[in-house]
C-alpha positions in Angstrom: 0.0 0.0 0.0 1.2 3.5 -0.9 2.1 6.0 1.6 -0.8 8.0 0.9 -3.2 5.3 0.9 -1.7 4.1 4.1 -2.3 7.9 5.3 -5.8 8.0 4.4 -6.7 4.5 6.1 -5.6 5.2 9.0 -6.7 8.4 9.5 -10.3 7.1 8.5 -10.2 4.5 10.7 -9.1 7.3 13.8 -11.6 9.6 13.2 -14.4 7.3 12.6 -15.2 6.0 8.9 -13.9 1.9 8.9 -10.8 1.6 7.2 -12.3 -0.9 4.1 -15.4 -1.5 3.1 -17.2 -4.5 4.3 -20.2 -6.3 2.0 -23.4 -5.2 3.2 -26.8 -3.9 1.8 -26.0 -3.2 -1.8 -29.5 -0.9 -2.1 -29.3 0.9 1.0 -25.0 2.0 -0.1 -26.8 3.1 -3.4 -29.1 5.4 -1.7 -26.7 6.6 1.4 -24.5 7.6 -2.4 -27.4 9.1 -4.2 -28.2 11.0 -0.7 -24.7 12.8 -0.1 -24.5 13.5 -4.1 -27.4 15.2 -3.9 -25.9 17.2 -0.7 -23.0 18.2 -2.4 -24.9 19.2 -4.9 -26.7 21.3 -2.8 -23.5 22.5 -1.1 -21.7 23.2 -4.5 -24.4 25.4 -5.6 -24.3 27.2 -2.3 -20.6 28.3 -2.2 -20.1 32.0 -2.7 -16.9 33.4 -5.1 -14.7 33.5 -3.0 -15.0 29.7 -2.2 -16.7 30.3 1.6 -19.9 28.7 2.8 -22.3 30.4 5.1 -20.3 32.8 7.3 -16.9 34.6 5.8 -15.8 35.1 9.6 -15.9 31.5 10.3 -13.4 29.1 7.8 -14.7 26.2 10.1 -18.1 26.1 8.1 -16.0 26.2 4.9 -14.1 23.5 6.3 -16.9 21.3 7.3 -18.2 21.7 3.9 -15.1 20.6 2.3 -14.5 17.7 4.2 -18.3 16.4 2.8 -16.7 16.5 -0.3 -13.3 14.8 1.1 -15.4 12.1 2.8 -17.6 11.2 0.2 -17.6 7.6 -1.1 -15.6 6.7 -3.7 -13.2 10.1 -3.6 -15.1 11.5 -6.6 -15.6 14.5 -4.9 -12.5 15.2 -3.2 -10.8 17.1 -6.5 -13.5 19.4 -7.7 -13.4 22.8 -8.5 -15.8 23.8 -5.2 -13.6 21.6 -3.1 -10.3 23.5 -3.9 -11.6 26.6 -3.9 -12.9 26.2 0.0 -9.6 24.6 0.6 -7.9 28.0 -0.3 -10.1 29.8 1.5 -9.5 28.0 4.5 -5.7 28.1 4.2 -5.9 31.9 3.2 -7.2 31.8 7.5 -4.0 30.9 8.8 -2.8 33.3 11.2 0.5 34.1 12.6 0.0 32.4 16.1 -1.0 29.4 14.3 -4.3 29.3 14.4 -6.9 28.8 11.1 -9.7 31.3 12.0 -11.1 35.3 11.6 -11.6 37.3 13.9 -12.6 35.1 17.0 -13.6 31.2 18.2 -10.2 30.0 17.7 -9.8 27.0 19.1 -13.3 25.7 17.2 -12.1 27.0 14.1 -8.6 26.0 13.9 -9.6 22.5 15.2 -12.3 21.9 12.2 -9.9 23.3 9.7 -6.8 20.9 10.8 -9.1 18.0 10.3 -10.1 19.1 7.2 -6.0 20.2 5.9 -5.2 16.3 7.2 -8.1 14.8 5.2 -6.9 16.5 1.9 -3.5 15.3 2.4 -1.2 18.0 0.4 2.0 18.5 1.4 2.0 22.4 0.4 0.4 22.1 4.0 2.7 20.8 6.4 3.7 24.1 7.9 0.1 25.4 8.4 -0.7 22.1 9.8 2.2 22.2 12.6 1.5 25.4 13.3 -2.3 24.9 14.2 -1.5 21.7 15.9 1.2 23.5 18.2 -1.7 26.2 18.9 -3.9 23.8 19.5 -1.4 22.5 21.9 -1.1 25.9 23.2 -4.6 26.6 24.1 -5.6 23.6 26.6 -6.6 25.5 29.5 -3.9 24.3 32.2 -3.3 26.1 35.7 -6.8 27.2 35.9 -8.0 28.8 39.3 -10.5 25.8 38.9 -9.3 22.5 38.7 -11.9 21.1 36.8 -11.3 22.9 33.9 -8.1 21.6 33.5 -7.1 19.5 30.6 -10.3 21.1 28.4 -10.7 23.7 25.7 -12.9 27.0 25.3 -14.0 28.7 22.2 -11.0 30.7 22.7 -7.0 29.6 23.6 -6.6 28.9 27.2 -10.2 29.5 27.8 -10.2 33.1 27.1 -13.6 33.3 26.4 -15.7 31.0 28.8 -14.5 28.1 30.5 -13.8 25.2 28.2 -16.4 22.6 27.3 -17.0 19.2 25.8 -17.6 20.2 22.4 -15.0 22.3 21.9 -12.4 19.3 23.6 -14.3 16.8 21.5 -12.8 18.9 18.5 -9.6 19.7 19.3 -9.0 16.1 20.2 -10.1 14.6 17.0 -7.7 17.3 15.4 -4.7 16.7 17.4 -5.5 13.1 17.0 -5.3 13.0 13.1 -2.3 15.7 13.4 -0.4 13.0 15.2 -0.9 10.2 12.9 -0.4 12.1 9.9 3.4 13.4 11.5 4.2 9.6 12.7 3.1 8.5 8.7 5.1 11.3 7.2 8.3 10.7 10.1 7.8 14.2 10.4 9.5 15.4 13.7 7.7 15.7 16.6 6.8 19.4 18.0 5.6 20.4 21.3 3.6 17.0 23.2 0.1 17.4 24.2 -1.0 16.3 27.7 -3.4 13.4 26.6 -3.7 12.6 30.4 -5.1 16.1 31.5 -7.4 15.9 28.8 -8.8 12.6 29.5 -9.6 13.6 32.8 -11.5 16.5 31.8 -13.8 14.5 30.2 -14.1 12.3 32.8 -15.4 15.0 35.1 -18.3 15.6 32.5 -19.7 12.0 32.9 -22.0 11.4 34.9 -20.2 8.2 36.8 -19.2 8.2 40.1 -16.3 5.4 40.1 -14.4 7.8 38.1 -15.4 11.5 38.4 -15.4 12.4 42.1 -17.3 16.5 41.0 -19.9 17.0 43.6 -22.7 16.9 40.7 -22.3 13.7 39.4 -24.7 10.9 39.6 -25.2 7.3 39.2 -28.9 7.5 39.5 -30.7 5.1 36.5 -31.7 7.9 34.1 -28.3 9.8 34.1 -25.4 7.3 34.9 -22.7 7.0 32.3 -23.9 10.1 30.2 -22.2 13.1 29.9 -23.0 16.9 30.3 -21.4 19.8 28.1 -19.0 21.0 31.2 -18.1 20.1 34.2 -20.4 21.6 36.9 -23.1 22.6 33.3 -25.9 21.1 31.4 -27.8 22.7 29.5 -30.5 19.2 29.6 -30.8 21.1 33.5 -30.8 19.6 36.7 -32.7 16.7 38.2 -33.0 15.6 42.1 -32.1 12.1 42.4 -34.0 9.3 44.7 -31.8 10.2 47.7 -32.4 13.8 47.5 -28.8 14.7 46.0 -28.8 17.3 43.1 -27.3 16.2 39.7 -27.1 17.7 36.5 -28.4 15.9 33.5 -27.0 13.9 30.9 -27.7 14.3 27.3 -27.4 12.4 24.0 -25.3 14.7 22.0 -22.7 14.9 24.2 -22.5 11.8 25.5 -21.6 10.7 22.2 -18.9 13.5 22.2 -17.4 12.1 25.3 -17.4 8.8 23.9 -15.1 9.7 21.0 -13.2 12.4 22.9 -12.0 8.9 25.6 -11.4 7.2 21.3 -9.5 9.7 20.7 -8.1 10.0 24.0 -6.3 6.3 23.2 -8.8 4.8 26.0 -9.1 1.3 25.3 -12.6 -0.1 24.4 -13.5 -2.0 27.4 -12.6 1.3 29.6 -15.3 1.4 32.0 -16.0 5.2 31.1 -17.0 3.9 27.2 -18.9 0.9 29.1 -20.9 3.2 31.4 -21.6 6.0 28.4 -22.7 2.7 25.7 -25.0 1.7 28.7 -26.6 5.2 28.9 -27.0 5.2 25.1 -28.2 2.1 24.9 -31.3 3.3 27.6 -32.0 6.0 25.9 -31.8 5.1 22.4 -33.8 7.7 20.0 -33.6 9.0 16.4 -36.6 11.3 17.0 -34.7 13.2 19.5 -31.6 14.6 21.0 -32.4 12.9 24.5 -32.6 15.3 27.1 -32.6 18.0 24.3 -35.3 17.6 22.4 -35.4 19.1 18.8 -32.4 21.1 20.0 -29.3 19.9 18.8 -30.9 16.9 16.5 -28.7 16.9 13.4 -25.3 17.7 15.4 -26.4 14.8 17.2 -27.0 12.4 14.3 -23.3 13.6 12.8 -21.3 12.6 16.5 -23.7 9.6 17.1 -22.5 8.2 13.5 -18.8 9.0 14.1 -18.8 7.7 17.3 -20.3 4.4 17.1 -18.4 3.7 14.5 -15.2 4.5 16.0 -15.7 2.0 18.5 -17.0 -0.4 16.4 -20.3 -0.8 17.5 -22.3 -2.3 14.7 -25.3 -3.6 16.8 -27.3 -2.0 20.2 -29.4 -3.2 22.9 -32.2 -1.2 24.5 -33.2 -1.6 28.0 -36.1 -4.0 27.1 -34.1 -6.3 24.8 -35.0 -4.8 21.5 -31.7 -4.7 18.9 -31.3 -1.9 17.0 -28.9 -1.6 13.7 -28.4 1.6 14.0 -26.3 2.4 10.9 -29.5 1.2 8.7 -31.9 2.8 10.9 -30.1 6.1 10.7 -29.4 6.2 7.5 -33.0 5.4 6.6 -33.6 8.3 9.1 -31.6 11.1 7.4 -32.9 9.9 3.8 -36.2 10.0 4.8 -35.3 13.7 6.1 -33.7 14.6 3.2 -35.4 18.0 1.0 -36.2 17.8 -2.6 -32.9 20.5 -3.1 -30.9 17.6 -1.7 -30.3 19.6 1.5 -31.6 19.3 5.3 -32.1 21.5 7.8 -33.9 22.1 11.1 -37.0 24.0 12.3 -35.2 24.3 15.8 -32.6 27.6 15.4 -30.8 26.4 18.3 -27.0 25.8 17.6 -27.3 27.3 14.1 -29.3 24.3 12.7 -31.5 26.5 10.8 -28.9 26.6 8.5 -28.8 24.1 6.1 -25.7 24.4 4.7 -24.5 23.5 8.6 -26.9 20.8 8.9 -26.0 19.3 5.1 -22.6 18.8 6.3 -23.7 17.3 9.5 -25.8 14.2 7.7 -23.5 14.0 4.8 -20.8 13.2 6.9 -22.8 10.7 9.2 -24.0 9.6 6.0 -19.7 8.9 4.7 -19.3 7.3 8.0 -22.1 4.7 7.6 -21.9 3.9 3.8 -18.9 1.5 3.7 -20.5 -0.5 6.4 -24.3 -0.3 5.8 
């Protein structure tokens, strides 16, 4: 196998999509494919001159839109004339601290747009991708004047803005992740080390699992154990009094699924009893007609990290809590066909998260689409 064939398996097999293609159902691959062309369609008719999607001041939606086209089965899509032209844009972001944004959400936007630089595998790239990696490096919060934010990221480096969060760690995990495996590939030599440690624990102290995260909040009560919240000490899903009176914040689909890829990419082992504990709380709350504990809000963001993560840890079959087995790549990609509009894009009626926007939410179920299709 070629060097850049070797590249690109591994790195699909890290962030999520299997590494070959195994025989499945032959008419549901041809209409996940008819699906995401139609997408990119979409997308490729949306794409304003100067190669952007959506939002100039953010090159992570450009980037999320170009790595639809860099996912998409069959690498048809990865060379077009829309793809190249929001690749340019994106690298025409890079600043001089190393970063890949505007004018602000650094982190967030330098992690999306490394993912997507590592994906499209040029080497006229290598110095913007070690420079946001050592940024990236550079902005896990560390030293904070609370301990539980350690290990995380913000929107902003070293949690300028906010403290850091689950999403945003989710992100710049997967980023540093792929980063890493793309230098070890290439033998190029190592830069600054990233402290995988302190970041595992800060997502440990978003789960809701006592054997492991000792935060005041956290709960082992039925409906919340082993899912995770967006922060330590925050859930937007609220707060719920448990059976012995305690007070614990609730867990909630989305990010569970975050936390579960952020331990992946973490290098936490599959029968780590944090994954255990979060598959459980999926596995009780199973739903594609909601974000549980959300609702509407969130829905398609959900779909996209519940596709990437359950197939990063190579669960092709659930159990719910009264027996019932679910094949959840089928039954979500029937899902997001069935949600699919007649201009081949999808979008949401809840505006929460931006998901009114359906460039955003294309991206989102074309790539949980990518990440199904070779193993429907």
């Amino acid at each position: 196998m070629n060097r850049r064939r070797f590249l690109a398996t591994s790195i699909a097999a890290l962030l999520g999509a299997p590494a070959f293609a195994e025989q499945g159902d032959a008419a549901l691959r041809a209409k996940i494919g008819s699906a995401i062309a139609k997408g990119l369609a979409f997308l490729d008719k949306s794409q304003k001159p100067d190669g952007s999607w959506s939002s100039p001041d953010y090159p992570a939606m450009t980037a999320l839109c170009v790595m639809a086209h860099l996912r998409a089965p069959g690498g048809k899509f990865a060379k077009t004339k829309p793809a190249n032209d929001g690749l340019d844009f994106v690298r025409k972001h890079a600043q001089p601290d190393g970063g890949i944004y505007a004018r602000a959400m650094g982190n967030y936007n330098t992690s999306i747009c490394l993912v997507t630089l590592v994906l499209a595998d040029d080497r006229r790239d290598d110095k913007i991708i070690a420079d946001a990696r050592k940024f990236l490096i550079g902005g896990q919060v560390k030293n904070s004047v609370k301990p539980e934010q350690n290990g995380g990221w913000g929107y902003e480096s070293g949690g300028k803005r906010g403290r850091p969060d689950l999403d945003n760690t989710v992100f710049a995990l997967e980023a540093l992740r792929a980063a890493e495996t793309q230098r070890r590939t290439r033998e190029i030599p190592g830069g600054p080390e990233l402290d995988w440690e302190a970041a595992m624990d800060f997502v440990s102290r978003c789960q809701n699992n006592t054997a492991t995260n000792k935060e005041p909040w956290a709960s082992d009560d039925a409906d919340n154990k082993g899912g995770f919240i967006y922060s330590p000490g925050d859930s937007p899903a609220g707060e719920v009094t448990t059976a012995d009176g305690k007070k614990a914040l609730r867990s909630y689909g989305s990010m569970t699924y975050a936390g579960v890829l952020s331990l992946i990419y973490a290098d936490a082992k599959k029968d780590d009893p944090r994954i255990a504990a979060a598959i459980g709380w999926i596995q009780r709350h199973w739903s594609l007609d909601e974000n549980p504990g959300q609702g509407a809000q969130g829905l398609f963001y959900y779909y996209h990290t519940m596709a990437k993560a359950l197939s990063a840890g190579g669960s092709d079959e659930l159990t719910t809590a009264d027996g019932k087995r679910i094949h959840w790549r089928a039954d979500l990609a029937q899902k997001l066909i069935a949600l699919q509009k007649p201009d081949g894009s999808w979008a949401s009626d809840n505006a929460r998260w931006m998901e009114k926007d359906p460039v955003l939410v294309t991206c989102y179920c074309i790539l949980a689409l990518a990440f199904i299709h070779d193993r429907a």
